[in-house]
N, C-alpha and C positions, 0 to 999 in steps of 0.2 A: 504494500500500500504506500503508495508517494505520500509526502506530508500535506500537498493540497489537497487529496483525498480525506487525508487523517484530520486536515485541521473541520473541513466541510462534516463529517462525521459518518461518509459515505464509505461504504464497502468498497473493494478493488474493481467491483463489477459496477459501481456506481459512477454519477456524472461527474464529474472534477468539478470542484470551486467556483472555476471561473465557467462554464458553463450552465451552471445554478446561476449565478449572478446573470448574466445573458436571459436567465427563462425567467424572471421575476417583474412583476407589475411593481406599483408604487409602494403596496402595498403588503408586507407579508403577516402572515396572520401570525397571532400571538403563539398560537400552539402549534408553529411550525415555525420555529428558525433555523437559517440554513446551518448552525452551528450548533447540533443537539448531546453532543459525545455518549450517540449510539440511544437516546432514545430516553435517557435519564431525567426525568421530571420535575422538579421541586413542586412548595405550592404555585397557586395560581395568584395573582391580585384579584381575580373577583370573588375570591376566600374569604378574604381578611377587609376585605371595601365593603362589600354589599349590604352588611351589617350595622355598618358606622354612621353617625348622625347625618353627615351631608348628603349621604345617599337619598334621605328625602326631601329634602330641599329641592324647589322648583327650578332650575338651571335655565342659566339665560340663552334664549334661542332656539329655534328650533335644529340647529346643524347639531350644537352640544346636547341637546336632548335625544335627537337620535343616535348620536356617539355613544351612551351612556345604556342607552334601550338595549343597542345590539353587545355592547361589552356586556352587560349582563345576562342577559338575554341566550346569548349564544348561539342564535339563529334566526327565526325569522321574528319581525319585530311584532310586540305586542302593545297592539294599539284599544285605546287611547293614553295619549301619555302627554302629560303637560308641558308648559313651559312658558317664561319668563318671557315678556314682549318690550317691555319698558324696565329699566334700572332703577336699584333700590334709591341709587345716589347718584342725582344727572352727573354727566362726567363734565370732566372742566374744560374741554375743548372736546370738538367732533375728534373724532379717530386718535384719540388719544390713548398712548401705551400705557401699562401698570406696572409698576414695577414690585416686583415680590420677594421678599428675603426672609429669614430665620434668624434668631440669637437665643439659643442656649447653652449658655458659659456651666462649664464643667463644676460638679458642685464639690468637688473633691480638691480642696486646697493643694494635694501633693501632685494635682493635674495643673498641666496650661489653663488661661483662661478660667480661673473659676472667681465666683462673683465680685468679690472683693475685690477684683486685682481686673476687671472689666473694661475701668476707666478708658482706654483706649481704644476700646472696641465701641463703647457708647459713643465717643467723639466722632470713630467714623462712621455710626446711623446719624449721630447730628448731623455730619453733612450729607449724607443721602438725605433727609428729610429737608434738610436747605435745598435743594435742587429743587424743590418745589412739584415734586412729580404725583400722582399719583401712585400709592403705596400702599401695601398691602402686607405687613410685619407681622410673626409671629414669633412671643416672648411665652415666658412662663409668670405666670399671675404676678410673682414678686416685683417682676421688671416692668410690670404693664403701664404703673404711675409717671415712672420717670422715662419711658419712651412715648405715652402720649402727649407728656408735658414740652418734648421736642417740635412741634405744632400744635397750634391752634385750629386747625381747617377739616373737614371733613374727608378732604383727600388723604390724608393720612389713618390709616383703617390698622388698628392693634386690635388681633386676634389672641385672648390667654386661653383658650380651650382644651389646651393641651398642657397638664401640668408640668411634667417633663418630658424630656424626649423621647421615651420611651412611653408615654403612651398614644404615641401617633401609631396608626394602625401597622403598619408594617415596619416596623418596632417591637411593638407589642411582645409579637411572639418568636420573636428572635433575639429577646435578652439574653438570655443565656448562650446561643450563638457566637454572639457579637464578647459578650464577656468570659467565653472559656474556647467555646472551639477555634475562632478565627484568629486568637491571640496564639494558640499551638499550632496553626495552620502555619504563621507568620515566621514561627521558629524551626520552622521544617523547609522553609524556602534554601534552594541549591543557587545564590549568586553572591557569594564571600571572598572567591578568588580572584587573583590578580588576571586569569582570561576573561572577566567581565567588566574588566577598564574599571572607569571611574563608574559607572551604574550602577548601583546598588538598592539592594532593600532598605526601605527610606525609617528609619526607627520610630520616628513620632509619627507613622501610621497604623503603630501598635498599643490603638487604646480604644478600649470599648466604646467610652461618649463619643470621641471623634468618628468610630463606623458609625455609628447609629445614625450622630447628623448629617453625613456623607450622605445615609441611604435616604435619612427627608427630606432632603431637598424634592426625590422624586413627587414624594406624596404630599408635599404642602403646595407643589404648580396643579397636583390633580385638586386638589383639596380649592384652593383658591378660586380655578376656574368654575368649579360645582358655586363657589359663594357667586363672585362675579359683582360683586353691591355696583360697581361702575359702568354694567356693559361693556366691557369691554373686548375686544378681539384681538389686540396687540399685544404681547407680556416681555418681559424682563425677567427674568431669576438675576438674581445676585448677592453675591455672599454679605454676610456682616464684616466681612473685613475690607470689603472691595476698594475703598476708598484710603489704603494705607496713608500712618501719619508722615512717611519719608516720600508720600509723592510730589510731583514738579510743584514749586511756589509760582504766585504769579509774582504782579509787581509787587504788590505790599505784602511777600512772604507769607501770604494764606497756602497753602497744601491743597491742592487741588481744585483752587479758587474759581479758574477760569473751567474748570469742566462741569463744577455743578451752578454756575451760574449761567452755562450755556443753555443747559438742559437736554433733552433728548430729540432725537428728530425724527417726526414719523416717518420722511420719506425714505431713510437709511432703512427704518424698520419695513416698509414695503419692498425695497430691496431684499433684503433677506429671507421676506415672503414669501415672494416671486422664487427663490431659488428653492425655497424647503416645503413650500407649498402647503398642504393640508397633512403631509407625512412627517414632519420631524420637528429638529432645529438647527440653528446656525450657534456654534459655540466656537471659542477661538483655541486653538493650538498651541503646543510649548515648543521653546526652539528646540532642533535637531543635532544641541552639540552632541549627543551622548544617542545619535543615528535611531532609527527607528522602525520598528520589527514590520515585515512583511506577511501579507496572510499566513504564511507556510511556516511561520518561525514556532518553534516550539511553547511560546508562551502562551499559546492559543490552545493547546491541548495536554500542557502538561504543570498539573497544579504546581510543583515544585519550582517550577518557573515563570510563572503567571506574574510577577513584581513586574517583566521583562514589558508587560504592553504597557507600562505606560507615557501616555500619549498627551491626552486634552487635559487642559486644566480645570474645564468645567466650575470655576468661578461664576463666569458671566453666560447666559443663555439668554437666545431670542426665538422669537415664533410667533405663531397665533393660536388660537385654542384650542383647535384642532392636533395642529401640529405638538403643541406641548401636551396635550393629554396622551397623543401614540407614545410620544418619547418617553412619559411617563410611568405608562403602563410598561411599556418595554424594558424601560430601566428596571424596574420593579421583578419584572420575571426574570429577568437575567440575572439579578440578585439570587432569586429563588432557586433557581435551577444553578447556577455556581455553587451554591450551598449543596445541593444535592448530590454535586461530583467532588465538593474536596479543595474548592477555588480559595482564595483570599479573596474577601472582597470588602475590607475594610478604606477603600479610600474610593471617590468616586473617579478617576481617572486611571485606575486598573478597574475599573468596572465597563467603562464606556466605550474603549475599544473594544471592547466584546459586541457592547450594544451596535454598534456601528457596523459591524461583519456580523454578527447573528441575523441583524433586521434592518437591509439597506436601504436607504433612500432615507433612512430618520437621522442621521448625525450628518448634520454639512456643516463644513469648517473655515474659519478666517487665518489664514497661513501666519504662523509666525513672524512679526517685521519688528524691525529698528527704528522707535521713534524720532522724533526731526528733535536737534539738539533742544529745541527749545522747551519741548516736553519731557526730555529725559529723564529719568531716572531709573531707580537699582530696579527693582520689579514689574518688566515691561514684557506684562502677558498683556495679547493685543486686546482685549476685549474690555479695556480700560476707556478707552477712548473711542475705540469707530461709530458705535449709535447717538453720539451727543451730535450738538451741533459744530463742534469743534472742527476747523477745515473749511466751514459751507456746505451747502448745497451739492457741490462738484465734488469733495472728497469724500470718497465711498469706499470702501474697505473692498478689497477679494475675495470671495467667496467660492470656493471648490468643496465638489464631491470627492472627502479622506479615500476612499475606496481605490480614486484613481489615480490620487497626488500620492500615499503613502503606502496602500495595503495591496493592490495588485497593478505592477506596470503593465501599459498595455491595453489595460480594461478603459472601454469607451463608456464615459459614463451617459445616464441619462435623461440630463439634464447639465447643459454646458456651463462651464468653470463660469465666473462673471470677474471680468479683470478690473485690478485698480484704477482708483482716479485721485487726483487730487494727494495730499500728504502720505497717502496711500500705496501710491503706487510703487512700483518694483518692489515688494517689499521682501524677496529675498537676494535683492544683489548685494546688498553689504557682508550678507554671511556667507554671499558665495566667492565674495571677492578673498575672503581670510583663509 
């Protein structure tokens, strides 16, 4: 069996990889990704959702009403089924995005981040909430005072429904998981010698909280769009950290003054649309010093070296509601089913390159680039900057199907790359130039 075979999960007698990819619409169903390793199942997401409080809630629209009928559903849809026509909370412009994040700080003082020692993480929701954007935050009750004291406005929506993170539903029942097997999984990983260069198993992705919030990120974009109070159709995931205190100063040495005072631009966001359409998202990439594994590479079928995909940073995510509910759910079972073969999946960027080869056409990516001196600084994952307004109009990030740029040469994707513009552009001649 070739490893394109092996990585696909196909027999000797079966279709290679890139032939699967070739027979594939927009769309692959949940319970068939082309990465199965022979068939092995975890749960499902409509286990552990179907039971949970937003599942009754009236969903805005009718596209996310049907998205939601047939995810449950599992076949043909059962009609009549409602849905939201008008939003709870007019939104503050037509076609405005929401932007949606997470903060729960570790409650264990001998952990990163735990509450007391938050102060800087709080500083960068204050400026996510200065940006003025529409938001959608989800804290644990003790935090709820002093992140809605962050804004006065009704755009700013604090969800505490969730006391800790672990009881977000697919959490829930992966505590013990996340807190005993995946920390043993972690120390059974095979990449400590010197033939895997500087790449290594990353240590501070070996702690229970940290999996847990990694894996909610999926379920608070599913969670979110079920609320929806804005109507809205455009979203934003982004971390609580996204806005670090060491990024670019403007003139008067504010830390990222000029990007939350820009704000966000829809028309960047319908760029991105247009590429990922009603199937996925657009997330940005980490540079390639440390080179980047191909379908065939071992870390794709063999847990011991699973550390080996990582890829996406998966900070920053965009889409529509469509498309962030597929990614969603996808993340979620890919989780599921890694757990069921023996995976790590305690970080969500050795998660995502799975989700992006399991179930193609949902992960499109903004290629690694070198910001213009004037923005620079240490931590320059691209998805910092390209949705604001920052650049204009004209400058618009690159957007490519990973599939074609990183996981199989050769493969014609389909749906074509969409090249740079504006500060944007060439954004890998500097590291090609070194």
């Amino acid at each position: 069996m070739s490893s394109t075979e092996a990585t696909a999960g196909a027999s000797s007698r079966g279709p290679s990889y890139r032939e699967k990819l070739n027979n594939i619409g927009d769309i692959t169903p949940l319970d068939a990704p082309l990465i199965s390793w022979g068939g092995q199942r975890g749960r499902s997401p409509t286990e552990y959702l179907k039971d949970y409080k937003t599942s009754y809630t009236i969903p805005f629209g009718y596209e996310v009403a049907t998205w939601r009928q047939k995810f449950f559903g599992g076949g043909e849809m059962m009609l009549p089924f409602s849905f939201r026509t008008e939003p709870d909370i007019e939104p503050s412009k037509p076609h405005e995005p929401t932007i949606v994040l997470l903060f729960y700080p570790r409650p264990d003082e001998n952990e990163a981040r735990p509450i007391h020692r938050s102060a800087s993480y709080l500083r960068r929701i204050d400026r996510i909430a200065r940006m003025g954007e529409q938001t959608i935050i989800y804290v644990p009750p003790e935090l709820k005072s002093a992140v809605q004291g962050m804004r006065g406005d009704h755009y700013w929506h604090v969800i505490d429904d969730y006391p800790t993170i672990w009881d977000m539903p697919n959490n829930a029942y992966q505590k013990d998981n996340f807190a005993t097997k995946q920390p043993a999984l972690f120390e059974q990983f095979d990449g400590y010698t010197d033939a895997d260069g500087d790449l290594r198993p990353e240590p501070r992705y070996n702690r229970a909280h940290h999996s847990a919030v990694c894996n909610a990120k999926a379920f608070v974009m599913y969670d979110a769009i079920m609320r929806n109070p804005f109507g809205s159709d455009d979203w934003m995931y982004v971390d609580a950290g996204f806005l670090f205190d060491d990024g670019p100063q403007d003139d008067d040495g504010t830390p990222w003054g000029e990007l939350f005072r820009a704000g966000l631009d829809s028309e960047k966001f319908e760029r991105a649309i247009r590429m990922s359409r009603d199937t996925g998202v657009v997330m940005g990439e980490y540079s390639h010093r440390h080179g980047c594994p191909d379908a065939e590479d071992e870390c794709f079928t063999n847990p011991k070296r699973s550390w080996r995909a990582r890829q996406f940073i998966a900070q920053v995510y965009v889409g529509n509601s469509l498309g962030m509910l597929n990614y969603s759910v996808r993340f979620m079972q890919t989780v599921d089913d890694m757990d069921a073969n023996g995976f790590y999946t305690g970080r969500e960027e050795l998660v995502v390159p799975f989700v992006a080869l399991r179930y193609p056409n949902t992960v499109f990516s903004v290629p690694y680039f070198r910001l213009p001196p004037r923005l620079d600084y240490a931590w320059q994952f691209p998805m910092k900057f390209v949705f604001s307004k920052v650049g204009g109009p004209k400058s618009v990030p690159p957007i490519v199907d990973p599939i074609a740029t990183l996981y199989c040469k050769g493969y014609t994707p389909r749906r074509p790359n969409m090249p740079a513009g504006g500060i944007y552009e060439d954004p890998r001649k500097e590291d090609d130039e070194e």
